[in-house]
C-alpha positions in Angstrom: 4.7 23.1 -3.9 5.7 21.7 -7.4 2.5 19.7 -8.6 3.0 17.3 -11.8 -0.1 17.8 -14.3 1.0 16.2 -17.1 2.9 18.8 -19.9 4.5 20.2 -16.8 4.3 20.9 -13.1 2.1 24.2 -11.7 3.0 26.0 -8.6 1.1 25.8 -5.4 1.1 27.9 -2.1 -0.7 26.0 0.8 -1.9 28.3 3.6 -3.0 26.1 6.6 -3.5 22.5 7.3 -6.3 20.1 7.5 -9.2 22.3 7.4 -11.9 22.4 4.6 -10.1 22.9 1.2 -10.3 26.9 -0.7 -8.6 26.9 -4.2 -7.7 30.4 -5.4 -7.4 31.1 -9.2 -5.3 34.4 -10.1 -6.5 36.8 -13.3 -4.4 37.5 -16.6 -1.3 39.3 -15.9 -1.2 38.1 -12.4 -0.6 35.0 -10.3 -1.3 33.4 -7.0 0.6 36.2 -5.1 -2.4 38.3 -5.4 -4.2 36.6 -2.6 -1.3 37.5 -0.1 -3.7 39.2 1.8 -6.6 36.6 1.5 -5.0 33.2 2.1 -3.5 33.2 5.3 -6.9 34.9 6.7 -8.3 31.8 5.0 -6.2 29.9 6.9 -6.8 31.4 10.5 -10.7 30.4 9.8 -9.5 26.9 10.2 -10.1 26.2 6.3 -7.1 25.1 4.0 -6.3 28.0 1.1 -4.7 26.7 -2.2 -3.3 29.3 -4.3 -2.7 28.6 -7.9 -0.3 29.5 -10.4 -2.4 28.8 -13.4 -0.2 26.9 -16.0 2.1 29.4 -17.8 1.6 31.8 -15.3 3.9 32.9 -12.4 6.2 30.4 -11.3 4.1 27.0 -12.7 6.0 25.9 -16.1 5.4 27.3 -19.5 6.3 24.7 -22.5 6.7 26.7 -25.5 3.9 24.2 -27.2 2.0 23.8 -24.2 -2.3 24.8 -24.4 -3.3 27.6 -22.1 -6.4 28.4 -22.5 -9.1 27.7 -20.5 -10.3 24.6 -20.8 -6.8 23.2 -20.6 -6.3 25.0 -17.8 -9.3 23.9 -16.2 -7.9 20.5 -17.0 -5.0 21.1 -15.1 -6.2 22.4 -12.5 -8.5 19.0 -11.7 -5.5 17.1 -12.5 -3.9 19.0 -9.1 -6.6 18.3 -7.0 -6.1 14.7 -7.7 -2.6 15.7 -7.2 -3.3 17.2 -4.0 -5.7 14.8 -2.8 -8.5 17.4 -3.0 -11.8 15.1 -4.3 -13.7 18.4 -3.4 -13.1 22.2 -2.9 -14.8 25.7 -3.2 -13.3 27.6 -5.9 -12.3 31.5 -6.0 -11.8 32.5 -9.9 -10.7 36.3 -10.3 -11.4 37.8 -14.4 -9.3 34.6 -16.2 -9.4 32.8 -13.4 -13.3 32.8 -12.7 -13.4 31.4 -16.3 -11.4 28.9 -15.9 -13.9 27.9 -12.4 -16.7 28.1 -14.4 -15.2 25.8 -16.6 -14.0 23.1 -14.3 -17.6 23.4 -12.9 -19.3 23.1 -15.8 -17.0 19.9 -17.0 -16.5 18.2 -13.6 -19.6 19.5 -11.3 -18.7 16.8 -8.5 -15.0 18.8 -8.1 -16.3 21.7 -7.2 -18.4 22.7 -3.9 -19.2 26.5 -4.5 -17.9 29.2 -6.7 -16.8 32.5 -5.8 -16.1 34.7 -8.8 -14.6 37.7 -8.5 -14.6 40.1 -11.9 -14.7 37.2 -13.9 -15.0 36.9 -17.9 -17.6 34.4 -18.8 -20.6 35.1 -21.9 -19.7 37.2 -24.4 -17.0 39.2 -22.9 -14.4 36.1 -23.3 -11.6 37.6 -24.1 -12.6 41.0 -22.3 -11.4 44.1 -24.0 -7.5 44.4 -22.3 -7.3 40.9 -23.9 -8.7 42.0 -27.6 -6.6 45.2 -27.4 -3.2 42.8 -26.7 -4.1 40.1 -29.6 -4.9 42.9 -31.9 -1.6 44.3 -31.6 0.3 40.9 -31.3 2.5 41.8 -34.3 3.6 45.7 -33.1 4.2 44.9 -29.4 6.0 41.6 -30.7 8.3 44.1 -33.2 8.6 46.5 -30.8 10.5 44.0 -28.3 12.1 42.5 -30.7 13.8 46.1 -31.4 14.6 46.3 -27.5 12.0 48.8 -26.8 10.5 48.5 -23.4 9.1 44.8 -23.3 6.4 43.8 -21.4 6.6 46.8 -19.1 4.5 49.6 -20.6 1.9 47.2 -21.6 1.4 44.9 -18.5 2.2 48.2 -16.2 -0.4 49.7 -18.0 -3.0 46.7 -17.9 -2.5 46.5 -13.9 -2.9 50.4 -13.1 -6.0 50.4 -15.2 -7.1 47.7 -13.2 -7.8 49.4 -9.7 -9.6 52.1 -9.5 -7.1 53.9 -7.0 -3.7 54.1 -8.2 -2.3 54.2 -4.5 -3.5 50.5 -5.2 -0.9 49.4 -7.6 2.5 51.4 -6.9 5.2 50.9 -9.3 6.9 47.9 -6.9 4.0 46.6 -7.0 3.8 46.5 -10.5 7.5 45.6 -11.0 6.5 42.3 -8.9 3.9 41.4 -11.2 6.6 42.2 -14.4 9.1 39.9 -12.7 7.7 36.7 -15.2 7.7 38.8 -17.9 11.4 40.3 -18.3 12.8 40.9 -21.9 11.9 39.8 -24.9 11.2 36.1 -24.2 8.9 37.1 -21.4 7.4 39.9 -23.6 6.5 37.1 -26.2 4.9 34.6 -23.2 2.6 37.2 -22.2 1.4 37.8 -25.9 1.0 33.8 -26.6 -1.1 33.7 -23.0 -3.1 36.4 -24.4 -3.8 34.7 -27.7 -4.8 31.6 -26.0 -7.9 33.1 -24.2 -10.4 31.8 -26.9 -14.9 32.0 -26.0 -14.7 28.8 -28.3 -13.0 27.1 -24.7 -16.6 28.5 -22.8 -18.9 27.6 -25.9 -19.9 24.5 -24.6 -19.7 25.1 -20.5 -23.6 25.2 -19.8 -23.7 28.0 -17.0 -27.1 27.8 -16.4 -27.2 24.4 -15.5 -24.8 24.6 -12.8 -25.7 23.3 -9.3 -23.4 25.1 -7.0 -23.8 27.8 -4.8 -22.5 30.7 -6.4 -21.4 34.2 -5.3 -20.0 37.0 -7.6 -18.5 39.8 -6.4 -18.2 42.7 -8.9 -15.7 45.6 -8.8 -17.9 48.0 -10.4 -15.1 50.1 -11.9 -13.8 47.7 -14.3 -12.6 49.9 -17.0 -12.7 46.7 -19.7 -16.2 44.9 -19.0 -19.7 46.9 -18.7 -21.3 46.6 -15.3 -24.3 45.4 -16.6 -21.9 42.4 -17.3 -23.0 40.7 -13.8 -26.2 41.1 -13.6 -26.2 39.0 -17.1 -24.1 36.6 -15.7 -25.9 36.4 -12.1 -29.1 35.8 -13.9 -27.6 33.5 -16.0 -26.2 31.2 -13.2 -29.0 29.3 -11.0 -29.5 31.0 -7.6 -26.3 33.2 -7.5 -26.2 36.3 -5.6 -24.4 39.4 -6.8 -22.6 42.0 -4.4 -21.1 45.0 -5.9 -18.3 47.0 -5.0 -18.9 50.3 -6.3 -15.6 52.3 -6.5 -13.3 49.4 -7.3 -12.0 48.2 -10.1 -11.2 44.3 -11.4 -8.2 43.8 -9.0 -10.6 43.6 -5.9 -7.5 41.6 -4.0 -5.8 44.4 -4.1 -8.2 47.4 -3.9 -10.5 45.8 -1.5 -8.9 42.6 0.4 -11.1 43.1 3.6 -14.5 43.7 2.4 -13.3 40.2 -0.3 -12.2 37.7 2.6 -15.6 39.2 4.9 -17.5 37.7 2.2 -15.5 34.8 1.3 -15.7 33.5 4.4 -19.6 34.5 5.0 -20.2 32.5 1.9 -17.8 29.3 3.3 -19.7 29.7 6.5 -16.4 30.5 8.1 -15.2 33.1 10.5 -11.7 34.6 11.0 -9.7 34.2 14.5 -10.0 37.2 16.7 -6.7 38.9 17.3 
């Protein structure tokens, strides 16, 4: 689906009909095809998944002069559940995406019915360090592409293989679907702006210890950019969340770990998936 939020539209892939709603936010560098595995499964527990292209990202629109950070994206994303007709829905925010939940929670507490954040940036580690590395050296990757060398590909390629902790995880076609927004020069440049528009100022203000809603966070423990003790910080920060680790994985716990993620998903929805 093509859902109008105001500077442009976002893309949206509905799994299911009817059920309770589960909106799905996608990390930096990826988009809402990483829950491929997770949504439909969603949608056999007789809920209704919502992945999300966050704004720039994937296939949703990028205006040149658009905001994407993550209060504006947090926005947006409560501009398409009015869109959708969502008044309520639990939210799933992996890394960037689990910032931009906490947001949206923090701003607009009656939109949200529980969080489930998977690796997410939040506290002091907004941007994390793949994010600082790529706004440091804006200006050489930016040169680089602008002599024809490579593009986006040794740097996102990187970013992604560094992001599970098994490589089998991330083959190069996988990889090469994740490049496919990203192609040449122009796409080189987008990733670079998104990366510069991850800002703590956007999080200064969200009041994570005052939030009311059940909240789970699921931790990849072999995420090569944030320190573990990262979630225990951020667990004891948020009221009443519970923290389950995932030792041997890294931040892409979609793709390292898609079982053990929907089990608890849908433990934590008080769901259960159809038997085969």
């Amino acid at each position: 689906m093509r859902i109008p939020v105001g500077p442009g539209s976002i893309h949206v892939e509905r799994y299911g009909h009817g059920g309770p709603p589960v909106v799905l936010l996608h990390g930096f560098g990826t988009s809402s095809f990483v829950w491929r595995s997770i949504a439909p499964e969603i949608a056999l527990a007789n809920r209704t998944a919502f992945a999300i292209d966050l704004f720039g990202h994937g296939e949703s629109d990028r205006p040149f002069d658009a905001d994407f950070g993550i209060a504006a994206q947090a926005e947006l994303v409560d501009r398409a559940l009015t869109a959708l007709r969502l008044p309520k829905a639990v939210v799933v925010g992996l890394d960037l995406g689990g910032a931009v939940a906490l947001r949206l929670a923090a701003s607009r507490p009656e939109r949200v019915d529980r969080l489930l954040l998977v690796n997410p940036i939040a506290l002091d580690e907004v941007p994390a360090g793949d994010i600082k590395s790529l706004q440091r050296n804006t200006a050489r990757f930016a040169f680089r592409a602008s002599r024809g060398i490579l593009g986006a590909a040794p740097i996102l390629g990187d970013l992604l293989r560094k992001s599970v902790a098994d490589g089998s995880n991330m083959p190069d076609k996988l990889v090469a679907r994740y490049l496919a927004p990203y192609v040449g020069e122009e796409g080189l440049n987008h990733l670079l702006l998104l990366a510069r528009s991850i800002d703590d100022e956007d999080m200064e203000d969200a009041e994570l210890g005052s939030l009311p809603h059940p909240t789970l966070i699921v931790w990849g423990d072999q995420d090569p950019w944030v320190p573990a003790k990262f979630a225990d910080r951020l667990s004891d920060t948020i009221p009443g969340s519970r923290l389950v680790r995932l030792p041997a994985i890294g931040r892409l716990v979609p793709e390292a770990a898609p079982e053990a993620l929907l089990t608890l998903l849908l433990e934590f929805i008080g769901a259960a998936a159809l038997q085969d």
